[in-house]
C-alpha positions as CSV (number, residue, x, y, z in Angstrom):
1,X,21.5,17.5,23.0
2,X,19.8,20.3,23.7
3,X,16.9,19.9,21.1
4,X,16.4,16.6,23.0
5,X,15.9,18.5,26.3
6,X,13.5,20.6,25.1
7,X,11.9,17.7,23.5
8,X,11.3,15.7,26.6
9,X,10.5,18.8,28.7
10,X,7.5,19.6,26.3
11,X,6.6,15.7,25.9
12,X,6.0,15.6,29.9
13,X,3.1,18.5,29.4
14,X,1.1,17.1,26.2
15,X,1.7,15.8,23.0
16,X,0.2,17.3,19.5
17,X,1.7,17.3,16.2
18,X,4.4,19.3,16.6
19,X,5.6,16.8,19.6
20,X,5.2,14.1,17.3
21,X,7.0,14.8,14.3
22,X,9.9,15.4,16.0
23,X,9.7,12.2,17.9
24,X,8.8,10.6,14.9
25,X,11.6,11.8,12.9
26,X,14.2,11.0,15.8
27,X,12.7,7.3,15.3
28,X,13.1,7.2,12.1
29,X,17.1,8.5,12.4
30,X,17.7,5.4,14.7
31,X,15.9,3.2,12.4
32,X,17.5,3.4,9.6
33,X,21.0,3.0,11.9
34,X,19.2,-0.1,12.7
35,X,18.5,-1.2,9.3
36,X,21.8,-0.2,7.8
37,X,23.4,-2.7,10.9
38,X,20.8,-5.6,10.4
39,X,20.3,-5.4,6.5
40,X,16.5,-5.8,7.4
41,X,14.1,-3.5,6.2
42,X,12.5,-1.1,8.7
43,X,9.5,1.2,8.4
44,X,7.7,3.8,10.5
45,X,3.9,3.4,10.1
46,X,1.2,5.1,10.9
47,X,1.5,7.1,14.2
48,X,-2.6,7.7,16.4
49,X,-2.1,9.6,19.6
50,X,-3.9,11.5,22.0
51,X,-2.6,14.3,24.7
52,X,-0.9,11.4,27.2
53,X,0.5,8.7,24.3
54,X,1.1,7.9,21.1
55,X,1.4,4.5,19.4
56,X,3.7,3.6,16.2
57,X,3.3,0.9,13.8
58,X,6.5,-0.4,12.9
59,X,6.9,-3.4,10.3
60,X,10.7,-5.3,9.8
61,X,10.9,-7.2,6.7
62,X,13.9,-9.6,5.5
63,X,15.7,-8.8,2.3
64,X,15.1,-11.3,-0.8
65,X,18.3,-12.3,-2.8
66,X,17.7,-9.4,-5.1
67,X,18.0,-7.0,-2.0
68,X,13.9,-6.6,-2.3
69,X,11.9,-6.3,1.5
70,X,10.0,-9.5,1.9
71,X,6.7,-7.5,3.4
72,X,3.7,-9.9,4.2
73,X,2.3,-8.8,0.5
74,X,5.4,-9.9,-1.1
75,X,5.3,-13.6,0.9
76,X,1.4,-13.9,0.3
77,X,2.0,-13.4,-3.4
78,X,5.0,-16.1,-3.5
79,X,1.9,-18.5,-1.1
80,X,-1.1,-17.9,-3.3
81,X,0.6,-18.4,-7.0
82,X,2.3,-21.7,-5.8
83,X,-1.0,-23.0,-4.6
84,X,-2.7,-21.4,-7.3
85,X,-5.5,-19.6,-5.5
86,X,-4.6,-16.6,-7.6
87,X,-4.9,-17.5,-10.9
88,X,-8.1,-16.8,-13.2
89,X,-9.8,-18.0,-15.9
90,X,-7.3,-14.9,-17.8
91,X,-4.2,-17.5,-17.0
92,X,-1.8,-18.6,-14.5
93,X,0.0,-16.1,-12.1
94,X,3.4,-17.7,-11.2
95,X,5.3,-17.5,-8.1
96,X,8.6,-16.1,-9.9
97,X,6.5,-12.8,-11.4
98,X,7.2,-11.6,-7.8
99,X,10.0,-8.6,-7.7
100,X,9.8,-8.9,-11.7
101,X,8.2,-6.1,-14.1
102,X,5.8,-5.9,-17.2
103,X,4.3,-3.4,-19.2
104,X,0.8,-2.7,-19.3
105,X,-1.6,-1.9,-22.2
106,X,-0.5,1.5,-21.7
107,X,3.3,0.9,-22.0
108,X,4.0,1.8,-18.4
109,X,6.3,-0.4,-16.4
110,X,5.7,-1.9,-13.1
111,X,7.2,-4.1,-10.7
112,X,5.0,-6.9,-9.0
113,X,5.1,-6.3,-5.1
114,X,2.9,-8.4,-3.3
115,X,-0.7,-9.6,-3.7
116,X,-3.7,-8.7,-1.0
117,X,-5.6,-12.0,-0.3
118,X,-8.5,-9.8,1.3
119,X,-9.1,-7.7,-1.8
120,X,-11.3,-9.0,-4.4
121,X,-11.6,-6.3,-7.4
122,X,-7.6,-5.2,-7.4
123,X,-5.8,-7.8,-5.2
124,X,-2.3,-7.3,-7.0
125,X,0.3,-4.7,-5.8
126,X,2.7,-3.5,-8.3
127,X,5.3,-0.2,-8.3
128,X,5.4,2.1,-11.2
129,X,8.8,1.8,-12.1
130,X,9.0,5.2,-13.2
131,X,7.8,7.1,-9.7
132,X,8.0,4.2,-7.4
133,X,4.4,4.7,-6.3
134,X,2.4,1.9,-5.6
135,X,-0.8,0.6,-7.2
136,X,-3.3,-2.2,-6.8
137,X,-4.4,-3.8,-10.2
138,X,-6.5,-6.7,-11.1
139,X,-4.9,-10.2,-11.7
140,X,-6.0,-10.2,-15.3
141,X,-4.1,-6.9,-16.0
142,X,-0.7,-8.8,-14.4
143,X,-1.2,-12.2,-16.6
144,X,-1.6,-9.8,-19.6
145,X,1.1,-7.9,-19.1
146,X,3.4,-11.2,-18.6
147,X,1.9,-13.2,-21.0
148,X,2.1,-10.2,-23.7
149,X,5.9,-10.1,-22.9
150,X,6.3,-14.1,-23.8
151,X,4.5,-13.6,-26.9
């Protein structure tokens, strides 16, 4: 309680970095309360401020069946290989690929994520399954990887 009081009195003069971390990590205790009690997935974005405010960007996302967050990547993937405006002259992309891994040409295993309708050159998103970082990657390099899995 009395972290908060400090908090608030120092919030009234000016905000900086310091000010918002620590109003950025009280968020993000609430939120996931909030998630936990909804079962939705909730993430803190990107924070820009100046001295008087500051402004958040917060994204909720449903779970799938498999208990995966349905971002806006993940349902534009699931849109643009039903309607096939994803696929290439490498193959088909298919709508069920999404959530599911592959290996590459280098043996690494990823997880397909979502698909970036804006982004010509690399408009996949996978996570390594190994670090959980995320990637973009050509659509090629995801038909390869499922077709080399059926063969």
């Amino acid at each position: 309680m009395v972290a908060r009081i400090i908090l608030r009195k120092e919030l009234t003069m000016s905000l900086n970095k310091t000010n918002i971390e620590q109003v950025r990590n009280l968020i993000a205790s609430k939120l996931e309360e909030i998630s936990t009690e909804t079962g939705m997935q909730i993430t803190l974005g990107n924070c820009s401020y100046t001295s008087e405010n500051a402004t958040f960007k917060l994204e909720v996302a449903t779970l799938s069946e498999d208990g995966e967050a349905m971002t806006k990547e993940a349902k534009d993937f699931k849109t643009h290989a039903t309607m096939g405006w994803a696929n290439t002259e490498a193959g088909e992309v298919k709508p069920e690929w999404l959530f599911q891994t592959f290996t590459d040409s280098r043996n690494e295993e990823y997880k397909v994520v979502g698909y970036k309708p804006r982004s010509k050159k690399y408009p996949m998103l996978v996570a390594s399954t190994s670090n959980g970082k995320k990637y973009k990657m050509t659509t090629q390099t995801i038909i390869r990887g499922f077709t080399k899995q059926t063969a």
